[in-house]
C-alpha positions, 0 to 999 in steps of 0.5 A: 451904351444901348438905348435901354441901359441908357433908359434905365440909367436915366430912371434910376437917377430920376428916382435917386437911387444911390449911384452903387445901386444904379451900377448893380442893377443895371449890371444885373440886367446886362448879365441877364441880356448876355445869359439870354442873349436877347434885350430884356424888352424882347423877353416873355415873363416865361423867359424871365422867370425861367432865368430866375430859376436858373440862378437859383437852382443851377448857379446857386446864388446867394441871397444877396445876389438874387435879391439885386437881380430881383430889384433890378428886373422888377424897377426895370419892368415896372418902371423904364418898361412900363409893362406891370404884367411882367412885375407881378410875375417877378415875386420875390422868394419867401426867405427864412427869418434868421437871426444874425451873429451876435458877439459878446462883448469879450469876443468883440475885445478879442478879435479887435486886438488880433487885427495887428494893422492900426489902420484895419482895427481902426476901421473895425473900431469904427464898425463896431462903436458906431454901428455902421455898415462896411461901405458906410464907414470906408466912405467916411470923409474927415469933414464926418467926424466932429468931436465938437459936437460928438458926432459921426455924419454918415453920407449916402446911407442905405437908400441914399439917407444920410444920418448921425451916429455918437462918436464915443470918446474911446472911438475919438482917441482912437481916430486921432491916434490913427491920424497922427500915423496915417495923416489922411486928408480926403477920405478916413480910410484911403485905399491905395489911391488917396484919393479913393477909400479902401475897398471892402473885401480888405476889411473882410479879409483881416476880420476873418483872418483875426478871428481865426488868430482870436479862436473866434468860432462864429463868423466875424464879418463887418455885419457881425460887428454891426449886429454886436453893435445894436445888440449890445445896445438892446442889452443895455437898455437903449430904446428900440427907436434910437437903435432904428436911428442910430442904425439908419432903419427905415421899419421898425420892424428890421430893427426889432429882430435885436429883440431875439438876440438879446441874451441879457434880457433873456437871462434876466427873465426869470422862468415860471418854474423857479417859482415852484422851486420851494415846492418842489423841494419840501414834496421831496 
């Protein structure tokens, strides 16, 4: 390991990243050494920038992935580097605001029983009536789920927070039945090692396969279920905060786009025209 990665490592610890995020920018950094074939303290902000643009333009990254090497680079020369000047020319990209996919509650049902595994729907069940993200609910332990108190405990969050979601009864029936077929002991949802959970791409694997089984037209990913989740809570009246909460928002803001994907308000709202029906009608 360079002196510079181990820097790094150090920095991101110091700061309390989540060790998946320390993993990921430090591999992003190392990606860019190898491209460049210099150490990044020896690059110009011109050679930084014109990898960005590389990855951008002529390897045509996702958002995602763009959006890591972007904070890797910007933690790593704003902090580790202490060379602020390379940070302000590290900007990221204005990004279109898109509203996610939402399903309707018959489509939720549907794609559900095309998935034919009970461990892989149950998972989706986990995804869909708590609201979690794919990596929160794979890193769920047994010691997570009280149904004492009807609670989820989600360790290590999105920017290493840990919070509490409801456990429905549907949900909880569902768990125990899973247990009593599966027995797991450590981790809710082992993967090959029991000791390890089950990897990711798995879960989206059977969720596009189900949707296709289901005649599902929209994507059906782990997000898609988690958007359905806050979604169909908007629609049903739930406050916007408790939504923030439940999903483990940090700004309001990343919350409030449920506000344009609720169609059940939009349906409930009733257009100015309608008011004029009478009118129109008698002037006929």
């Amino acid at each position: 390991m360079s002196e510079l990665r181990r820097k790094m490592l150090t920095d991101l610890r110091i700061r309390n990243y989540a060790e998946r995020t320390q993993e990921t920018y430090i591999a992003r950094v190392a990606e860019m050494a190898r491209h460049l074939g210099r150490s990044p303290d020896e690059l110009s902000g011109e050679e930084v920038r014109e990898y960005l643009r590389y990855l951008k333009e002529e390897r045509g990254v996702s958002r995602s992935v763009f959006a890591q090497v972007m904070g890797a680079l910007r933690f790593l020369y704003g902090e580790t580097l202490d060379r602020p000047e390379m940070v302000a020319r590290i900007r990221y990209p204005r990004l279109k605001r898109r509203h996610p996919v939402v399903l309707s509650p018959e489509e939720v049902a549907r794609l559900l029983k095309a998935i034919r595994n009970l461990k892989h729907r149950t998972v989706a069940l986990v995804l869909y009536g708590a609201g979690l993200r794919v990596s929160e609910a794979l890193a769920l332990e047994l010691r997570d789920i009280d149904s004492a108190r009807m609670v989820i405990t989600v360790r290590h969050g999105k920017g290493d927070a840990d919070r509490q979601v409801v456990l429905s009864e549907v949900l909880l029936e569902a768990l125990r039945r899973y247990w009593l077929s599966y027995r797991p002991t450590i981790y809710l949802f082992p993967g090959q090692d029991p000791e390890k959970p089950m990897v990711a791409s798995t879960i989206q694997r059977v969720l596009k396969a189900a949707r296709q089984r289901a005649g599902i037209l929209k994507p059906a990913s782990a997000q898609t279920l988690r958007h359905s989740y806050a979604t169909h809570l908007m629609e049903a009246g739930t406050d916007l905060r408790v939504i923030q909460t439940l999903l483990g928002h940090r700004s309001l803001r990343t919350t409030q786009i449920y506000t344009h994907v609720a169609t059940e308000r939009l349906r409930s709202t009733r257009s100015p025209l309608d008011a004029l029906s009478g009118v129109l009608t008698s002037t006929e």
